[in-house]
C-alpha positions as CSV (number, residue, x, y, z in Angstrom):
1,X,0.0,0.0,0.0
2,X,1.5,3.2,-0.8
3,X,0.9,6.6,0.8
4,X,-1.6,9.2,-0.6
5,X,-0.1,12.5,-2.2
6,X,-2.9,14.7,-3.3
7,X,-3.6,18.5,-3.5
8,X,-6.5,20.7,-4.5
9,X,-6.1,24.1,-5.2
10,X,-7.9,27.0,-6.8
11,X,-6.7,30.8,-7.5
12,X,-5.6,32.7,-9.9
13,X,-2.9,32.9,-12.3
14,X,0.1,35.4,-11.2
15,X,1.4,35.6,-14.4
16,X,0.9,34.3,-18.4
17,X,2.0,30.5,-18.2
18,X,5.6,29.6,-19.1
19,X,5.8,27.0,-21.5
20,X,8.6,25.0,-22.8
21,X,9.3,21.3,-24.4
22,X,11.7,18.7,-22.7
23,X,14.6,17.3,-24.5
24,X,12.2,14.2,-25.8
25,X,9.9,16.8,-27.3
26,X,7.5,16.9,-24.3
27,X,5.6,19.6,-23.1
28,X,5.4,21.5,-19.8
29,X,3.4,24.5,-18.6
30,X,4.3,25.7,-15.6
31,X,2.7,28.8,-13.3
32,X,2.0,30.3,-10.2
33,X,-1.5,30.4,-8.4
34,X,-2.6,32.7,-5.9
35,X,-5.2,31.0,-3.3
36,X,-7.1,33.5,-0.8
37,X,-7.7,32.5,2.3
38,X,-9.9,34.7,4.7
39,X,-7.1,37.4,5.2
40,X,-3.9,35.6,4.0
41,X,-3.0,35.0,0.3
42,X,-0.5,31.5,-0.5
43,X,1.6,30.8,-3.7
44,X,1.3,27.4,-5.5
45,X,4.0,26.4,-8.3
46,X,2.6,24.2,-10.9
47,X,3.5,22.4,-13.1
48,X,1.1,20.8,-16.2
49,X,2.1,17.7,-18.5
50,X,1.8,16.8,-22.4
51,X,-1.8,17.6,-24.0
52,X,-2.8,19.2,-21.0
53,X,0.2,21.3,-21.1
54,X,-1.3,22.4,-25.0
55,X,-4.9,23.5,-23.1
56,X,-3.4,25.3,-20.5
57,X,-1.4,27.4,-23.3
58,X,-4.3,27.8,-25.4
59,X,-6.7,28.9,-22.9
60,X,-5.0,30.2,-20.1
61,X,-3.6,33.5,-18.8
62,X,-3.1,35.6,-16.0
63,X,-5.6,36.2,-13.7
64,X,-7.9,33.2,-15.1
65,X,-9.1,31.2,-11.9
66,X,-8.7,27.7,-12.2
67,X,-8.1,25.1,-9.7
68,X,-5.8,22.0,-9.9
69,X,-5.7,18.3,-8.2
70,X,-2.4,16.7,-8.3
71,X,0.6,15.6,-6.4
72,X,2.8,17.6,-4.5
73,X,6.6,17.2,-5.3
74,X,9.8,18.1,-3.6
75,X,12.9,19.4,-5.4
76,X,16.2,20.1,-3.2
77,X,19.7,21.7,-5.0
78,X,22.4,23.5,-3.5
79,X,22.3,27.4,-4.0
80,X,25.8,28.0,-6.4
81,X,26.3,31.3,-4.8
82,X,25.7,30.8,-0.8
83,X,26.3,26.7,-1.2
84,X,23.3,26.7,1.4
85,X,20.7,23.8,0.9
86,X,17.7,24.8,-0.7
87,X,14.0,23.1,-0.8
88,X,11.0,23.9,-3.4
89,X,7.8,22.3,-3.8
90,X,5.4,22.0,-6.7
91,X,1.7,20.7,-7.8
92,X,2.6,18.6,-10.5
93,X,-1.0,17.8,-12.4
94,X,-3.1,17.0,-15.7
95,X,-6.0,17.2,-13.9
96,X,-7.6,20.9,-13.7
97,X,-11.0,22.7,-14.2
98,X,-11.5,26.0,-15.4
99,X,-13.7,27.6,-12.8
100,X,-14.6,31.4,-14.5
101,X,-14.0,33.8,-17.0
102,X,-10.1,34.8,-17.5
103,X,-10.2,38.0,-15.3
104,X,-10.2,40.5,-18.7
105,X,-13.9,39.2,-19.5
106,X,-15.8,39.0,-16.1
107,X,-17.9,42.0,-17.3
108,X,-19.0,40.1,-20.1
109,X,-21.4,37.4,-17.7
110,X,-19.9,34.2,-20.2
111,X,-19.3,31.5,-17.4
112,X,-16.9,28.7,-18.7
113,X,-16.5,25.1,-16.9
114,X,-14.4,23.2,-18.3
115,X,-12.5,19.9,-17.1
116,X,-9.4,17.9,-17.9
């Protein structure tokens, strides 16, 4: 039996996705979400896959609320300029729902659902 790893999150995009390809030609979109909390705001990395890497291109930009379920990940390097030991933790997912209109067309009452 092996343990459970699994995150839901929803916010908004920070910032325009980043997306780039993998040596074997695979995709990746990676971004930042914003989740409010009563009165404190957290920062999720993410990181999305192959084809759903393509929708999250096509579709999404900053300020779009979405939320993601995936697994949480844990990379660890050493900093080249202090040599300290340094941690950082992403969503990796391919599983994500649009919840609303990107934040440029909330005046224009469209309401958009879609899943991956």
């Amino acid at each position: 039996m092996s343990d459970i790893n699994v995150m839901t999150v929803s916010g908004r995009l920070t910032k325009d996705p980043k997306i780039t390809k993998t040596p074997s030609g695979k995709q990746v979109a990676e971004f930042r979400l914003a989740n409010n909390v009563r009165d404190k705001t957290n920062f999720f990395d993410v990181s999305v896959w192959g084809r759903s890497a393509e929708t999250i291109a096509e579709y999404v930009n900053k300020g779009r609320w979405i939320s993601v379920t995936g697994r949480m990940e844990q990379r660890e390097w050493k900093d080249k300029e202090t040599g300290q030991n340094r941690t950082a933790y992403s969503i990796v997912t391919d599983n994500f729902t649009f919840l609303g209109p990107r934040k440029s067309e909330e005046s224009e009452q469209t309401t958009e659902k879609v899943s991956f």
